[in-house]
GUDO-538179 format. One record per atom (N, C-alpha, C): residue in one letter; atom name; x, y, z. Coordinates in steps of 0.2 Angstrom, whole numbers, plus 5000, padded with zeros to 4 digits. Example, Ala and Ser with C-alpha at 12.3 -4.5 7.8 and 13.67 -1.06 7.14 Angstrom:
2
  r   a  east  north    up
  A   N  5066   4972  5039
  A  CA  5062   4978  5039
  A   C  5066   4984  5039
  S   N  5064   4989  5035
  S  CA  5068   4995  5036
  S   C  5064   5000  5039
END
This chain:
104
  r   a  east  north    up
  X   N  4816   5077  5170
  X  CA  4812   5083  5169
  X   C  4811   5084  5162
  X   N  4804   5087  5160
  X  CA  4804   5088  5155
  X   C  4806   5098  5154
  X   N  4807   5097  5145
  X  CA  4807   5103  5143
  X   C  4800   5104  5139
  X   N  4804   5113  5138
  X  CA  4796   5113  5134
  X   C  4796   5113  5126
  X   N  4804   5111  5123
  X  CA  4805   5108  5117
  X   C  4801   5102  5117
  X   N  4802   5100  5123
  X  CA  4799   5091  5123
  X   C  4790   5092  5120
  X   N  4788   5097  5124
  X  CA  4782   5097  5123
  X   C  4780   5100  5116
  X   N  4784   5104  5114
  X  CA  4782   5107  5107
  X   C  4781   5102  5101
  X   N  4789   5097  5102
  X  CA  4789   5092  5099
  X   C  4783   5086  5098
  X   N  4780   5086  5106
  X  CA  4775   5081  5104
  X   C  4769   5085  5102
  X   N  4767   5091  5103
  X  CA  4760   5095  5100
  X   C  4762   5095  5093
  X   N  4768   5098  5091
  X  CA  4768   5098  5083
  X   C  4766   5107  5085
  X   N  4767   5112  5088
  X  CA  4766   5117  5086
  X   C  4771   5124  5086
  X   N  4769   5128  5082
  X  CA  4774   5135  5083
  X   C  4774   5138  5083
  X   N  4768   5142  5085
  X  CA  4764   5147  5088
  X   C  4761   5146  5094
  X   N  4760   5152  5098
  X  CA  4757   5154  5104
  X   C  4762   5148  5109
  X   N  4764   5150  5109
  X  CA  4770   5144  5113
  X   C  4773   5150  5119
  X   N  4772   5155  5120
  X  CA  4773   5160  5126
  X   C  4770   5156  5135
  X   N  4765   5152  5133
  X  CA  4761   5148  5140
  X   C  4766   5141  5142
  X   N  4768   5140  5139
  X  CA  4771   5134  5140
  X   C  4777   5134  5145
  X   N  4780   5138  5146
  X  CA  4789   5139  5149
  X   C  4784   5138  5157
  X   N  4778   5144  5158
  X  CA  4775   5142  5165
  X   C  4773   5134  5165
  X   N  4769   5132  5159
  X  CA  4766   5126  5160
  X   C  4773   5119  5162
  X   N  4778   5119  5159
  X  CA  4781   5115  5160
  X   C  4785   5114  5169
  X   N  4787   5121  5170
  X  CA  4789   5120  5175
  X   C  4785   5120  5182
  X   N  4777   5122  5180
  X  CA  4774   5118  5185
  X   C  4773   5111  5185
  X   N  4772   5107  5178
  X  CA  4773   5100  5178
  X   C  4779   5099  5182
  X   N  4784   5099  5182
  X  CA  4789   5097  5183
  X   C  4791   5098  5191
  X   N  4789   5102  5192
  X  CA  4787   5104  5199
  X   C  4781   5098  5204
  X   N  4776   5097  5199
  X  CA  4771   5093  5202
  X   C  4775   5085  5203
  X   N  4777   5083  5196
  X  CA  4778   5077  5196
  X   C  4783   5077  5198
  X   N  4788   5080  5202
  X  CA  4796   5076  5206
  X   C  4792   5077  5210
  X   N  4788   5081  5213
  X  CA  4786   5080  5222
  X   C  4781   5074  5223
  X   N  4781   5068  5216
  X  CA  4774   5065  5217
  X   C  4780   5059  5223
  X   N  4778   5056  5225
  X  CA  4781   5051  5232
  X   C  4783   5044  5226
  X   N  4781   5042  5224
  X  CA  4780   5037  5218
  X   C  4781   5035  5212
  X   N  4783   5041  5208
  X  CA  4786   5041  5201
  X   C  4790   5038  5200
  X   N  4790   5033  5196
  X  CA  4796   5030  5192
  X   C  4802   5032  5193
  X   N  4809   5031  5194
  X  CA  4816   5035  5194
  X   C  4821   5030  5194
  X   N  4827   5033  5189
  X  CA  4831   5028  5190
  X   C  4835   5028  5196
  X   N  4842   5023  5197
  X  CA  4844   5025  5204
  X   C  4847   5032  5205
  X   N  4849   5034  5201
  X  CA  4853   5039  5198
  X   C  4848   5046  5203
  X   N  4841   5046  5203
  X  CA  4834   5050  5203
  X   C  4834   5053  5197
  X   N  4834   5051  5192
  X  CA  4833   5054  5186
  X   C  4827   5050  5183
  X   N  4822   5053  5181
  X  CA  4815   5051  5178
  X   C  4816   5046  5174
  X   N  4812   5040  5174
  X  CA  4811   5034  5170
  X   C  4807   5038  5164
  X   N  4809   5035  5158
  X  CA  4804   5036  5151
  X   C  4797   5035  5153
  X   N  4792   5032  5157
  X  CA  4787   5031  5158
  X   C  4784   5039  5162
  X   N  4787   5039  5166
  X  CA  4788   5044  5171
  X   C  4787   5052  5166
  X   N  4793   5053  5161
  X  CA  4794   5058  5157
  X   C  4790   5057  5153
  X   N  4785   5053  5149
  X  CA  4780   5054  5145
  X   C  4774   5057  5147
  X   N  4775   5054  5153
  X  CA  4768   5056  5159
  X   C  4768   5063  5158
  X   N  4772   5065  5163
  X  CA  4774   5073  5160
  X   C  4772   5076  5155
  X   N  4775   5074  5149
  X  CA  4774   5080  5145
  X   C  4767   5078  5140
  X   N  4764   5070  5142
  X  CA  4757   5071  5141
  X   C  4752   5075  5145
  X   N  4753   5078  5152
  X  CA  4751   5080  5157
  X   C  4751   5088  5153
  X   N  4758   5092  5152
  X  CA  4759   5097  5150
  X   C  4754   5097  5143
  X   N  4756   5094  5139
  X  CA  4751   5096  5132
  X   C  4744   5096  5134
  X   N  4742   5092  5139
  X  CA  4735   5093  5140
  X   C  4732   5101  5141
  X   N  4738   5101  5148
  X  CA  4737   5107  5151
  X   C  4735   5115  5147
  X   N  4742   5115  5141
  X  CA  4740   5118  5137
  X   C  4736   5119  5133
  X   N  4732   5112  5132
  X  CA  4728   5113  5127
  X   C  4719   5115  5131
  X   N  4721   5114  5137
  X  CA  4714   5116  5141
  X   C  4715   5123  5145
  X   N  4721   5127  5143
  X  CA  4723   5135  5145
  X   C  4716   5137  5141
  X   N  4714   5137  5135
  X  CA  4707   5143  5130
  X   C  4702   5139  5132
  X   N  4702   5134  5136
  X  CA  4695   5130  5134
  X   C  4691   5129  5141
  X   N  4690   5133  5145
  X  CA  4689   5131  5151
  X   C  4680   5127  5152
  X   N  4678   5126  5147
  X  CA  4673   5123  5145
  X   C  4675   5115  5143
  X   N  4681   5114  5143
  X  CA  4685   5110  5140
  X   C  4683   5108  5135
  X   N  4681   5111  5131
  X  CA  4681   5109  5122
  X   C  4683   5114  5120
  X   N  4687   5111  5113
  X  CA  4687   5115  5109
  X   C  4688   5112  5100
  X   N  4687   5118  5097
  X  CA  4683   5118  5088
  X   C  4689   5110  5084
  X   N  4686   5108  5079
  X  CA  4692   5105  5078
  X   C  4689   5097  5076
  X   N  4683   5096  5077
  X  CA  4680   5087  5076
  X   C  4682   5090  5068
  X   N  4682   5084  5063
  X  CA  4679   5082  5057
  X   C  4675   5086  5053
  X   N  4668   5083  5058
  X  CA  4661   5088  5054
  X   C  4661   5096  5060
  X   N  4666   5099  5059
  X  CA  4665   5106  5063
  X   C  4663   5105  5069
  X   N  4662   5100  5073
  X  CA  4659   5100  5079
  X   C  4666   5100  5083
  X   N  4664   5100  5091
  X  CA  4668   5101  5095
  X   C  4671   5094  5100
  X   N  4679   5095  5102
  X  CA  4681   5089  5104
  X   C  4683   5090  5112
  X   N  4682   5086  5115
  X  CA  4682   5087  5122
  X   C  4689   5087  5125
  X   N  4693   5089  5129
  X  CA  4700   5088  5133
  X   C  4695   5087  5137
  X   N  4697   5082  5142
  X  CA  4697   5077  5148
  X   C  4703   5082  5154
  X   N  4700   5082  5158
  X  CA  4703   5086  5164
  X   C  4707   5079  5167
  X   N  4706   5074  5164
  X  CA  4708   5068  5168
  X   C  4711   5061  5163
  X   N  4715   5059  5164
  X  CA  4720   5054  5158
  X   C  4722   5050  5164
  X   N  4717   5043  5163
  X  CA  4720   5037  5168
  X   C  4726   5036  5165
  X   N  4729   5035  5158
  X  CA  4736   5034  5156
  X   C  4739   5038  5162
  X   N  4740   5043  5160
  X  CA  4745   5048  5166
  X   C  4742   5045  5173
  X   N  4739   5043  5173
  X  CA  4738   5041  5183
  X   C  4740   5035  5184
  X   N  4741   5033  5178
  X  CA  4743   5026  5179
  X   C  4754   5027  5179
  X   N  4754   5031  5174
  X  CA  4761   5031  5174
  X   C  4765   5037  5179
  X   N  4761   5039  5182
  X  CA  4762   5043  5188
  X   C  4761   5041  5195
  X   N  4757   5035  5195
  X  CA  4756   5031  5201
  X   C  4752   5036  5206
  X   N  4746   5039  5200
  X  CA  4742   5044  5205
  X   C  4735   5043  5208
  X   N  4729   5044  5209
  X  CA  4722   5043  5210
  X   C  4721   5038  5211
  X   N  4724   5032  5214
  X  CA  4723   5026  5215
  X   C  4727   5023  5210
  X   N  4731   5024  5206
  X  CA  4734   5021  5202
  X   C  4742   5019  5205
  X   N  4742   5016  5209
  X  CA  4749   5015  5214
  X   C  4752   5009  5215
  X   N  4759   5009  5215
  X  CA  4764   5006  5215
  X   C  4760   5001  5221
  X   N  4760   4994  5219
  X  CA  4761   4987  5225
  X   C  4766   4987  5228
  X   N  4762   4986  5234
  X  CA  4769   4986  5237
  X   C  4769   4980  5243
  X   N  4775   4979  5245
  X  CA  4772   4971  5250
  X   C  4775   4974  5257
  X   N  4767   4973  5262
  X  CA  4768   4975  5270
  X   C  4772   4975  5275
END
């Protein structure tokens, strides 16, 4: 499972960080109930499995203000888009078609 240091750690930030305690443990919530994640024998989350995670969580967070899914921040002052959808994560998730092979 992830924590929500993990994810502070990978945004880089240290403000406004009160969203994140719900954000994380509903990731964490979604991803152990996925059928297919990664794990080791142990059921402890594969590093592939926990990056997914907390790339999922950052998203999340960063599309809490923006429900137009943009927000300020390009270069030339223009606006940059979050994606509601990251084939990375579906792929290390094993989600949206993105699923373990398996043999019949």
């Amino acid at each position: 499972m992830i924590t929500t240091a993990d994810v502070i750690s990978w945004l880089g930030i240290t403000q406004n960080l009160e969203p994140l305690d719900l954000i994380v443990d509903a990731v964490n919530y979604y991803v152990d109930a996925l059928p297919s994640i990664d794990r080791h024998p142990t059921g402890q989350w594969e590093s592939t499995t926990k990056l997914a995670a907390i790339l999922l969580a950052a998203r999340w967070y960063k599309r809490r203000t923006s429900p137009g899914a943009t927000v300020d921040g390009a270069i030339d002052g223009g606006q940059i888009r979050i994606t509601k959808y990251d084939s990375d994560v579906a792929r290390m998730l094993h989600i949206d078609g993105f699923e373990k092979p398996m043999v019949g």
